[in-house]
C-alpha positions in Angstrom: -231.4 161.3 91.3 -233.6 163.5 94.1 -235.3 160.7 96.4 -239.3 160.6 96.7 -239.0 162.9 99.9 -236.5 165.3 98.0 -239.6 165.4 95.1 -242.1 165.6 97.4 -240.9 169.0 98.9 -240.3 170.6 96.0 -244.0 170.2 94.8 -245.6 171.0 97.8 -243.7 174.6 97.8 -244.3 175.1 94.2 -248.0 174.8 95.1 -247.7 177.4 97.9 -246.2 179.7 95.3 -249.4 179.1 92.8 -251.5 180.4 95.7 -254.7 179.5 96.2 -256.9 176.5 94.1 -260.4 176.7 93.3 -262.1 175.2 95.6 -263.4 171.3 94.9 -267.1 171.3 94.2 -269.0 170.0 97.1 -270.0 166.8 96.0 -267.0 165.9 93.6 -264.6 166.0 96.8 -267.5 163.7 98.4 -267.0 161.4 95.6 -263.5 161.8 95.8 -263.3 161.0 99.3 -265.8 158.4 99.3 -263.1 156.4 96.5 -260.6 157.5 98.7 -261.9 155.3 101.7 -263.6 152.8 99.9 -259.8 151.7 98.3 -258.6 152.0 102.1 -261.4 149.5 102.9 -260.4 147.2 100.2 -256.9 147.6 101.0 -257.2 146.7 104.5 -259.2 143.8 103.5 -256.8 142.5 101.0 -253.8 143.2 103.6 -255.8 140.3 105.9 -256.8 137.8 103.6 -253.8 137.3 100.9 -250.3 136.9 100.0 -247.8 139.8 99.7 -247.9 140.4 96.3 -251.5 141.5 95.9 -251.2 143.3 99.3 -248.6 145.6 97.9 -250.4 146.2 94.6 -253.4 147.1 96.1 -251.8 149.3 98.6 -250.7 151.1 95.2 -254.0 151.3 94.1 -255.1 153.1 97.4 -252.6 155.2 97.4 -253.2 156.5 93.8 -256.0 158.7 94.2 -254.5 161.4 97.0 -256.9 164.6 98.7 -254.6 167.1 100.2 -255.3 170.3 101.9 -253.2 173.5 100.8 -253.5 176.9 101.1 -256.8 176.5 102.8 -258.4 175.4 100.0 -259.2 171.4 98.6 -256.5 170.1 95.7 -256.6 166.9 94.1 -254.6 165.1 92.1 -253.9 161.5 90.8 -250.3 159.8 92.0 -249.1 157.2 89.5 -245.9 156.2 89.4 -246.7 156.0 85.3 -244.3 158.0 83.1 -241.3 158.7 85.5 -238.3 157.0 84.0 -237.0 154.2 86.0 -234.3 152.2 84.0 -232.9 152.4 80.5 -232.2 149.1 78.2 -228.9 148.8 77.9 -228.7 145.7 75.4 -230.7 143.2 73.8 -229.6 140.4 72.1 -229.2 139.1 69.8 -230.3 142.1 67.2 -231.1 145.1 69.4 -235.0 144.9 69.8 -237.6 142.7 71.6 -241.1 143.7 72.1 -241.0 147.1 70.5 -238.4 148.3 72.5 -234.8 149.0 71.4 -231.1 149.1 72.7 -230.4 152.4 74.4 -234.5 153.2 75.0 -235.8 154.7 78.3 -238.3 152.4 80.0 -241.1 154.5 82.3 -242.7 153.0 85.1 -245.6 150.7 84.3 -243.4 149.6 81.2 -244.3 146.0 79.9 -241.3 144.1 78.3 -241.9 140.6 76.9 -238.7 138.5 75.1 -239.4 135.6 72.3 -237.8 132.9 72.4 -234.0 133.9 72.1 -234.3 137.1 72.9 -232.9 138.4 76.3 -232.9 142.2 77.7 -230.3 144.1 79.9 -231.7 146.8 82.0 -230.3 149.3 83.6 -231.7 151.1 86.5 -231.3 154.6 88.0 -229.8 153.4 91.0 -227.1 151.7 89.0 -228.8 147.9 89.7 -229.3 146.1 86.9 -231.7 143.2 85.5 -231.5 140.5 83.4 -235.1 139.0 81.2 -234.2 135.8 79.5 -235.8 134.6 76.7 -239.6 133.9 76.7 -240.5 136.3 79.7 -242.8 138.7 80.9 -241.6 141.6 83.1 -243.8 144.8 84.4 -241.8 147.9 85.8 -243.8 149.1 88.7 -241.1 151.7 89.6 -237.3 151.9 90.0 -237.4 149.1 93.0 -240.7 147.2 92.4 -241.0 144.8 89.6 -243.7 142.0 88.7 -242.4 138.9 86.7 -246.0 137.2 85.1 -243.3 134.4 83.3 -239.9 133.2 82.6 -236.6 134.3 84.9 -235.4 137.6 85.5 -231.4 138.0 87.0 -231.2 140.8 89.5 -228.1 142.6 90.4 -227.7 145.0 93.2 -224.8 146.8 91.7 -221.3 148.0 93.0 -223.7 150.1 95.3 -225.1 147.2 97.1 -228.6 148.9 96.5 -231.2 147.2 98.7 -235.2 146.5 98.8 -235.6 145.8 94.8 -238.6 143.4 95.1 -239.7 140.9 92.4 -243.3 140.1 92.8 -244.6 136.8 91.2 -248.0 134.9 91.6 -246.3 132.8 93.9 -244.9 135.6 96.6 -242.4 138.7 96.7 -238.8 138.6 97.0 -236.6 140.9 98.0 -233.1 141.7 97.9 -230.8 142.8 100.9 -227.6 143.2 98.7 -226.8 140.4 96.3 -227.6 138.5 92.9 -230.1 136.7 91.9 -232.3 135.4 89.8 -236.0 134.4 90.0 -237.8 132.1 87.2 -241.4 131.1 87.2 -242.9 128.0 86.2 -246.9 127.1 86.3 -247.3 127.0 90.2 -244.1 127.2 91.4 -241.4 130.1 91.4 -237.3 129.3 91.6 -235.1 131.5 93.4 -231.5 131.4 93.2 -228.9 133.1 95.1 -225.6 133.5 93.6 -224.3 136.9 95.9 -225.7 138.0 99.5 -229.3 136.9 100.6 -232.7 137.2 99.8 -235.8 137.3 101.7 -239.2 135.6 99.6 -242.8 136.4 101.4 -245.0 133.5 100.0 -248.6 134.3 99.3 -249.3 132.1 101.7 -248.0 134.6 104.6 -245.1 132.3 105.0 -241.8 134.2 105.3 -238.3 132.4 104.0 -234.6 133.1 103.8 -232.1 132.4 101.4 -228.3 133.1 101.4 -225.8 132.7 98.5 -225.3 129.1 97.3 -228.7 128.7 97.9 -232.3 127.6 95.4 -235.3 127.9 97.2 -238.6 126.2 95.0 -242.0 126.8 96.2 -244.9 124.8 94.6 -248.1 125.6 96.5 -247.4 126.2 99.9 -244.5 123.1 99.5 -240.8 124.6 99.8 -238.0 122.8 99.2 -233.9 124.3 99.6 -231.2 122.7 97.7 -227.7 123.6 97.4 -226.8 125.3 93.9 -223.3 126.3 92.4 -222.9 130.0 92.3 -220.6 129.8 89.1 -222.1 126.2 87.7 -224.5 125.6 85.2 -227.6 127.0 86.6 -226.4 130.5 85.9 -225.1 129.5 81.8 -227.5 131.5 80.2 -226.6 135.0 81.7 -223.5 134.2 79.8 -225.4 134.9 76.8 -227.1 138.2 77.6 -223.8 140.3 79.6 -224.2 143.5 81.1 -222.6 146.2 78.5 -218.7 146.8 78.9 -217.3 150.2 77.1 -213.4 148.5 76.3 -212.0 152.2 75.2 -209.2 153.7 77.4 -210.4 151.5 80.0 -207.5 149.5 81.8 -207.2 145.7 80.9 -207.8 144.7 84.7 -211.6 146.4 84.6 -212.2 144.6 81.6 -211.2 141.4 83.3 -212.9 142.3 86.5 -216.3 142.2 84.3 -215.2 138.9 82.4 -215.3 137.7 85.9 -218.4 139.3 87.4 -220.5 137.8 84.0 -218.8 134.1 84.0 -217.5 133.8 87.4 -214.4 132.9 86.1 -211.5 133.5 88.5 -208.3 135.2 87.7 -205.2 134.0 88.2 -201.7 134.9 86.3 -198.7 133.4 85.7 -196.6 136.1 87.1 -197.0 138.9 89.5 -195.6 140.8 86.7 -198.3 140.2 84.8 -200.7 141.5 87.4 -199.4 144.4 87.6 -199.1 145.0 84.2 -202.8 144.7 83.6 -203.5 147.3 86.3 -201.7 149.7 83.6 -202.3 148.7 80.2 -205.1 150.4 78.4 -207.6 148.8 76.6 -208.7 149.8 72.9 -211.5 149.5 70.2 -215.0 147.6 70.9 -217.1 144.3 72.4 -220.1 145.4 71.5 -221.8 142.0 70.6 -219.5 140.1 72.2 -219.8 137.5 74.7 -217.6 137.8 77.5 -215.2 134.4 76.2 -215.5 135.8 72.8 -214.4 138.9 74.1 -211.4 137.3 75.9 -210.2 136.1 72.5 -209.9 139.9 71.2 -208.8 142.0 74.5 -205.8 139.3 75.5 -204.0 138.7 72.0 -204.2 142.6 71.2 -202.7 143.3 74.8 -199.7 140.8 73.8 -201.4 138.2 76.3 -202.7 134.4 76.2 -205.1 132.5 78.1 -206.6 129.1 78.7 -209.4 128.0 81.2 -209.1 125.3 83.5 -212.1 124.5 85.9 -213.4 127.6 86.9 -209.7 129.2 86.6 -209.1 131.9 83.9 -205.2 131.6 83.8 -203.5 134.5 82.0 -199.9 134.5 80.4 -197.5 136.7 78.3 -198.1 135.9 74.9 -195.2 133.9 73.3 -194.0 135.2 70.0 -193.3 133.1 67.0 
């Protein structure tokens, strides 16, 4: 995917290969203009008086309406991030579709997803990140790194990548990510955020700036913030169980499909033999999960490889099948 400078380039020297506009009418560019610096004004304004997550919408406000000088001549031009695709859902359980959207459907920016109860989404983003919505949530995609949650809890992970500066903006303040997992979850005047992976930065409204790192729940009510101590694998984190980022079993080998049981559970591996783990670095893997929890999946994969398992504490313990 070509990066915003990359994009910018390109149009600027397809415009210099148009040639020449016709020229703005006089007092349409004054109008223009005049918008122009009275959204600076505001901006600037807003930028003093409140929290970071108006500041940055407004900012994208003033920035929307763009004059440019090319060619010697006056071009305008709105710039909305609207209508660029940003993410694609990969699942949503339980039946495929949640506020008129579907499994497999491109989401634009400025796309508006909302889950009923029971219903949780899997997104996908360019950059390979991905998010979770759980059930009875309200999510807006500002772009492919800037999203606003209105309600409920959204799971955020960087990817294998590591990709940085995805922002969750809430009425309570902004967070950011610098590499990690996470998840944010909104309640009337207070905002959650828990770090299982890495560490987060949150800008209150207030102005106030905090720091999280993994193991860590921050809880702001008002301007009141109080840190606890959470479980990265414990309880707090049961529901993502129920909404897993998609897995495609065929012709993959068994260890990537145990590598993602443990990324969704956080479930530990351990075998019974070294054998055993070397074995599952070549066996490959056959047929479908689609649907599946990761545990539900566990009892199809293992048995068909000629394997066992059991769970103890947070150990997943894997044997050699033993045959009647």
């Amino acid at each position: 995917m070509k990066n915003r400078q990359e994009d910018g380039g390109e149009m600027l020297e397809q415009l210099r290969e148009a040639g020449p506009r016709a020229t703005m009418p006089p007092d349409l560019a004054a109008g223009v203009r005049a918008a122009v610096e009275q959204a600076w004004v505001e901006a600037v304004a807003d930028h003093r008086a409140e929290g970071a997550a108006s500041r940055r919408r407004t900012w994208l406000a003033a920035a929307a309406l763009v004059v440019a000088l090319v060619g010697g001549s006056l071009l305008w031009w709105t710039l909305s991030p609207e209508g660029a695709t940003v993410a694609t859902i990969a699942a949503i359980w339980p039946d495929g579709h949640a506020g008129g959207y579907s499994t497999g459907e491109d989401l634009s920016a400025g796309s508006r997803l909302t889950t009923g109860e029971g219903q949780r989404v899997v997104i996908e983003l360019e950059s390979g990140a991905t998010l979770r919505l759980d059930e009875i949530s309200e999510l807006v995609l500002q772009s492919e790194s800037q999203f606003d949650l209105s309600r409920g809890a959204i799971y955020v992970d960087s990817g294998p990548g590591g990709v940085k500066g995805l922002e969750v903006a809430t009425p309570m303040g902004v967070v950011t990510n610098i590499g990690t997992q996470f998840e944010v979850r909104l309640w009337p005047g207070a905002v959650r955020v828990q770090v299982r992976e890495g560490e987060i930065a949150l800008a209150a409204a207030s102005g106030e700036p905090y720091r999280a790192v993994a193991g860590t729940a921050l809880e702001l009510r008002g301007e009141a913030l109080s840190r606890n101590e959470v479980d990265p694998f414990g309880e707090a984190w049961a529901w993502l169980a129920a909404v897993p980022r998609p897995f495609r079993l065929e012709g993959q080998y068994l260890r990537k499909f145990l590598d993602w049981v443990v990324e969704e559970t956080g479930l530990e591996v351990q075998f019974t033999t070294p054998q055993l783990a070397s074995q599952s670095e070549e066996i490959i893997t056959r047929g479908t999960i689609s649907g599946l929890t990761p545990l539900q999946a566990l009892d199809v994969v293992l048995p068909s490889s000629g394997l066992s398992f059991r769970i103890e504490g947070k150990q997943l313990i894997v044997d050699q099948m033993i045959r009647q």
